[in-house]
OpenMM code with the backbone's topology and positions (N, CA, C; nanometers):
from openmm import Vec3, app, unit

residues = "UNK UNK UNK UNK UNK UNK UNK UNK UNK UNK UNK UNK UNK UNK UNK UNK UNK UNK UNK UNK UNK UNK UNK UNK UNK UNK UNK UNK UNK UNK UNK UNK UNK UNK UNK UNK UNK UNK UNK UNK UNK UNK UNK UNK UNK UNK UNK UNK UNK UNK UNK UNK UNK UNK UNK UNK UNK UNK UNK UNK UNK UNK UNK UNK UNK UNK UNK UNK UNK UNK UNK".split()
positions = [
    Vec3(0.0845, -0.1178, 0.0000),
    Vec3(0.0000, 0.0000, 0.0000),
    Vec3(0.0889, 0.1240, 0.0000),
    Vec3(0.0751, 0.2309, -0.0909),
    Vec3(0.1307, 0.3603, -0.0902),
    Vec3(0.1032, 0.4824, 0.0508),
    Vec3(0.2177, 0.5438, 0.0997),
    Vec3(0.2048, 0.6212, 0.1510),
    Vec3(0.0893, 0.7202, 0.1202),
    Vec3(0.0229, 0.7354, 0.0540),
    Vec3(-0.1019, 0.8073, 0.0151),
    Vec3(-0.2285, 0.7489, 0.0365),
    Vec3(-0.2448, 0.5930, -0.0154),
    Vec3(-0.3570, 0.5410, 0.0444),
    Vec3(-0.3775, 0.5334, 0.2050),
    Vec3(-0.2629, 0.5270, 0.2672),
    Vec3(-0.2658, 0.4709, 0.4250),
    Vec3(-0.2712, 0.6337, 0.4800),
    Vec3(-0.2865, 0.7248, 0.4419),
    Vec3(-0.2877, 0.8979, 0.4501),
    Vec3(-0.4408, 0.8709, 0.4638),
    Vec3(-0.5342, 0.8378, 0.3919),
    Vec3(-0.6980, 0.8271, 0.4145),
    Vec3(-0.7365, 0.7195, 0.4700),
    Vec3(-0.8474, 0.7973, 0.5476),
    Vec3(-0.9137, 0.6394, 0.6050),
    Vec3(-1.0147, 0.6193, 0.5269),
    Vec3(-1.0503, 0.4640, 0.5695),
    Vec3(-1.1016, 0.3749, 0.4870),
    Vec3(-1.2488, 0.3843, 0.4620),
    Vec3(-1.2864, 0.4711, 0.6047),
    Vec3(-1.4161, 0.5110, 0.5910),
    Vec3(-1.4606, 0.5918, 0.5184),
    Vec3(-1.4120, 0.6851, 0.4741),
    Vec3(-1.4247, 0.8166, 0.3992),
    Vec3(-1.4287, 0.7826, 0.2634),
    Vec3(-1.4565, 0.6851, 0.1615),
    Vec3(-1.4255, 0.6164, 0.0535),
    Vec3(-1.5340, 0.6370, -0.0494),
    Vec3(-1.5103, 0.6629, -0.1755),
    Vec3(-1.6003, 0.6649, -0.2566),
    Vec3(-1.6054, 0.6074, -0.3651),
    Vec3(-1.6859, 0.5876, -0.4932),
    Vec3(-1.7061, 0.5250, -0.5652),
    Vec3(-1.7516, 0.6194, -0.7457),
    Vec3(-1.5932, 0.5715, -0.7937),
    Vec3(-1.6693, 0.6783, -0.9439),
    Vec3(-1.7600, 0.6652, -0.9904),
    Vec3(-1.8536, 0.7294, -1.0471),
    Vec3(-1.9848, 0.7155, -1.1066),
    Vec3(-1.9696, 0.6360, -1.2032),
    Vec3(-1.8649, 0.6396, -1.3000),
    Vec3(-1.8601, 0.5891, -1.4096),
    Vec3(-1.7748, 0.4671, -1.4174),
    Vec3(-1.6826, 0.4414, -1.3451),
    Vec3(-1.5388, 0.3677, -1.3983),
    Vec3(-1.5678, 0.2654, -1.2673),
    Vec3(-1.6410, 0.2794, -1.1125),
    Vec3(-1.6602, 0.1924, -1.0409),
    Vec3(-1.5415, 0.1879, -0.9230),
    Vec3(-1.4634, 0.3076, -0.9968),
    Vec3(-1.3505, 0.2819, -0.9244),
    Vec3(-1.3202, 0.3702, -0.7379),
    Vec3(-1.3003, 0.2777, -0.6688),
    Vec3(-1.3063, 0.3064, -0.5305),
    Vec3(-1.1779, 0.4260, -0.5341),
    Vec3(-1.2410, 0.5456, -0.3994),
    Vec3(-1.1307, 0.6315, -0.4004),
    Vec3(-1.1226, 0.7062, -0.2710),
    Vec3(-1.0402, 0.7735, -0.1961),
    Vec3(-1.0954, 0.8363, -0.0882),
    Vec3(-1.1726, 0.9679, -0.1549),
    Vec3(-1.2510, 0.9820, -0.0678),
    Vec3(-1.3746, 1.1230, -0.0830),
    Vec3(-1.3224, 1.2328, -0.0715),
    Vec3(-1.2120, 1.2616, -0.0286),
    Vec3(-1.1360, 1.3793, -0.0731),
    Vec3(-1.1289, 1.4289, -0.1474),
    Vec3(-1.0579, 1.3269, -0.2238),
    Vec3(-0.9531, 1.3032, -0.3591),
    Vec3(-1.0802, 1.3110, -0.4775),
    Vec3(-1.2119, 1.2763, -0.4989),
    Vec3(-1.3098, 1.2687, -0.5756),
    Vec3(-1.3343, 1.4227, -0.6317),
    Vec3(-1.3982, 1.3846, -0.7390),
    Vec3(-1.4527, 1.5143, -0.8431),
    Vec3(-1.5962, 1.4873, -0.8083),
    Vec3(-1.6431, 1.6242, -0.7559),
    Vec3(-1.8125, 1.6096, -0.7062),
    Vec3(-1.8644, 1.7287, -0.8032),
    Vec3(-1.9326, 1.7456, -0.8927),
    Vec3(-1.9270, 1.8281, -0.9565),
    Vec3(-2.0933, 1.9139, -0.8780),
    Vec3(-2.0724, 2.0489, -0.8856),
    Vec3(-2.1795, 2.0925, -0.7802),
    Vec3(-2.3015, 2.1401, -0.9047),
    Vec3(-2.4283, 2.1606, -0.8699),
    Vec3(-2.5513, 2.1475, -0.9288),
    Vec3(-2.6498, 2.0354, -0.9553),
    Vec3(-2.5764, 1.9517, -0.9558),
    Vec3(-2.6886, 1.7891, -0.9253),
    Vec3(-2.7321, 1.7836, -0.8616),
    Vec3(-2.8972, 1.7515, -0.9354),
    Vec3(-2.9807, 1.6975, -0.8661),
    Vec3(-2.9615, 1.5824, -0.7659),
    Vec3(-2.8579, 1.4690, -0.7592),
    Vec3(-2.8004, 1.4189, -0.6623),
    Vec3(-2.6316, 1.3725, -0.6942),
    Vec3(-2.5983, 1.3076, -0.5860),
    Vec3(-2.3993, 1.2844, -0.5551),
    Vec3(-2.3912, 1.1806, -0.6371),
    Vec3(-2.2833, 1.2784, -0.7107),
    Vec3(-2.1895, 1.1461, -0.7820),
    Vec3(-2.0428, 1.1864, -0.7921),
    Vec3(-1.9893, 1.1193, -0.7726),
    Vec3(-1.8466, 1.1112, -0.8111),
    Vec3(-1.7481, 1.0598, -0.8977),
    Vec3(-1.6738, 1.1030, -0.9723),
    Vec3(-1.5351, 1.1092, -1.0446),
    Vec3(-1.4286, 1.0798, -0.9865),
    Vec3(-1.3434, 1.0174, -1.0345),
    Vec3(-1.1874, 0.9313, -0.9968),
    Vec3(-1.1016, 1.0901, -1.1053),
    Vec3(-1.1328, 1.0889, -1.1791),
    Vec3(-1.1134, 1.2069, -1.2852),
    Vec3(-1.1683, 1.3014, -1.3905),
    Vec3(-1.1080, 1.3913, -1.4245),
    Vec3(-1.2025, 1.4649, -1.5174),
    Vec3(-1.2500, 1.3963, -1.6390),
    Vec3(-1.1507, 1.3169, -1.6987),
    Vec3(-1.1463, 1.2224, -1.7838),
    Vec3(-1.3054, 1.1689, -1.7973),
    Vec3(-1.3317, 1.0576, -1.6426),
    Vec3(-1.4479, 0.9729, -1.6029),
    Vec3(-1.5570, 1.0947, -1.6286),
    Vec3(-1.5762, 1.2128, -1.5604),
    Vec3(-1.6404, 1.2716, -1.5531),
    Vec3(-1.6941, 1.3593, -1.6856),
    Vec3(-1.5975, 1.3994, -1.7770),
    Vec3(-1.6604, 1.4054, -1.9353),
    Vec3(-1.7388, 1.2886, -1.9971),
    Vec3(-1.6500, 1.1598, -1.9856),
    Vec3(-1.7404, 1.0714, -2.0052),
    Vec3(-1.8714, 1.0272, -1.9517),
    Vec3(-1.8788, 1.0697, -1.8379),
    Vec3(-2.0493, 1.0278, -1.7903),
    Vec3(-2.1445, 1.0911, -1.8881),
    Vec3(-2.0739, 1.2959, -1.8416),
    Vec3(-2.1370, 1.3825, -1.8942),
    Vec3(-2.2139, 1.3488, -2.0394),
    Vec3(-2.1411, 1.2976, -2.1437),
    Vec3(-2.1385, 1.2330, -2.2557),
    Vec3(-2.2320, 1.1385, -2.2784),
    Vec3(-2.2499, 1.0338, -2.2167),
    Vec3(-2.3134, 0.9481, -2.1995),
    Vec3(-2.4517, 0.9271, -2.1453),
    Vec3(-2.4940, 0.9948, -2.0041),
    Vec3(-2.5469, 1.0129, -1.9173),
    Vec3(-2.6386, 1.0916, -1.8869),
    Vec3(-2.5515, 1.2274, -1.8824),
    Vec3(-2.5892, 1.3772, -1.8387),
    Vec3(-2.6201, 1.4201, -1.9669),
    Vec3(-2.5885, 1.4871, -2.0629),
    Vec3(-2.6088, 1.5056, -2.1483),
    Vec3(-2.7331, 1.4981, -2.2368),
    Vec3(-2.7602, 1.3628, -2.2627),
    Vec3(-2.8775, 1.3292, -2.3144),
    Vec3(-2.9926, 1.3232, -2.2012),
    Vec3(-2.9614, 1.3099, -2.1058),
    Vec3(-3.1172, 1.3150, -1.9756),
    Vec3(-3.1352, 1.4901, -2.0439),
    Vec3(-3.0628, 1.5805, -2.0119),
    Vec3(-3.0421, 1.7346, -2.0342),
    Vec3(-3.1352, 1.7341, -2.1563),
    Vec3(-3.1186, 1.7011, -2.2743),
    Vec3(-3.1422, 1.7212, -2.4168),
    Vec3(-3.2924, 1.6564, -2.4004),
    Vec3(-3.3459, 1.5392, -2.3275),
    Vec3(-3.4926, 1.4862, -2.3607),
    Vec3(-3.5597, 1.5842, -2.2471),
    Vec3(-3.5085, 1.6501, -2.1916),
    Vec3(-3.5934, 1.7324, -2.1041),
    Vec3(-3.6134, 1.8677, -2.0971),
    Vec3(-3.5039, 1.9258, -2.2449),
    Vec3(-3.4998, 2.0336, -2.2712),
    Vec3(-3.6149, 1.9954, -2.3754),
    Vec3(-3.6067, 1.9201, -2.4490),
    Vec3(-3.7279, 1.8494, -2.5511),
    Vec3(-3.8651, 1.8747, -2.4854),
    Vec3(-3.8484, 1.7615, -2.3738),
    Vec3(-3.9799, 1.7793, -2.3320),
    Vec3(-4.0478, 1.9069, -2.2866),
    Vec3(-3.9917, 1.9903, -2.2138),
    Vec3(-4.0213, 2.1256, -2.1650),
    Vec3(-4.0237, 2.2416, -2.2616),
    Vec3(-3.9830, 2.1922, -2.3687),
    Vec3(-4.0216, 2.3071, -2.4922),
    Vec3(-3.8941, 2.3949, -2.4883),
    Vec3(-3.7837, 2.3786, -2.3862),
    Vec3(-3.6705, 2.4774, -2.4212),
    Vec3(-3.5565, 2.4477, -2.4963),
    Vec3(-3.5925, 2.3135, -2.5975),
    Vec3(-3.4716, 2.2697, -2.6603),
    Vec3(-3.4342, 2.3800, -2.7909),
    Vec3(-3.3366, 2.4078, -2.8111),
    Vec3(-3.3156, 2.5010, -2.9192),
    Vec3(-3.1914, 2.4755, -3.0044),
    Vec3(-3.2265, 2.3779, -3.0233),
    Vec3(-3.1480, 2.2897, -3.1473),
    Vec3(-2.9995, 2.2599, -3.0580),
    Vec3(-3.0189, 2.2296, -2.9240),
    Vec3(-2.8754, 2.1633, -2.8389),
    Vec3(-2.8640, 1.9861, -2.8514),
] * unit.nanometer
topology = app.Topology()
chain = topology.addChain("A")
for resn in residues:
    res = topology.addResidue(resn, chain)
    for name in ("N", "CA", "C"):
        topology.addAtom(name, app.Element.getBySymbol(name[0]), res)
């Protein structure tokens, strides 16, 4: 184990949204405005959700609500 993992405790631990990958909650990308918590290992993971995920929920609900404007 690295001097960095044994720096966090074990309780404090989180889980990337995308990649699954365990991390301390520190160290996580929480990006603020969600409707609820998720977390990132990296920005990397976190474009990719966006991409995947976020993005298109955004786009069928800009649809549905009449404020889509060709996004």
């Amino acid at each position: 184990m690295s001097a960095d993992a044994r720096q966090h405790d074990d309780d404090d631990r989180v889980v990337c949204s995308q990649c699954n990958k365990h991390m301390p909650a520190d160290l996580a990308i929480q990006p603020e405005g969600e409707d609820y918590v998720v977390f990132f290992c990296t920005p990397e993971c976190y474009a990719k959700w966006r991409a995947e995920k976020a993005d298109p929920l955004e786009h069928r609900h800009r649809k549905h609500s009449g404020t889509d404007q060709g996004r």
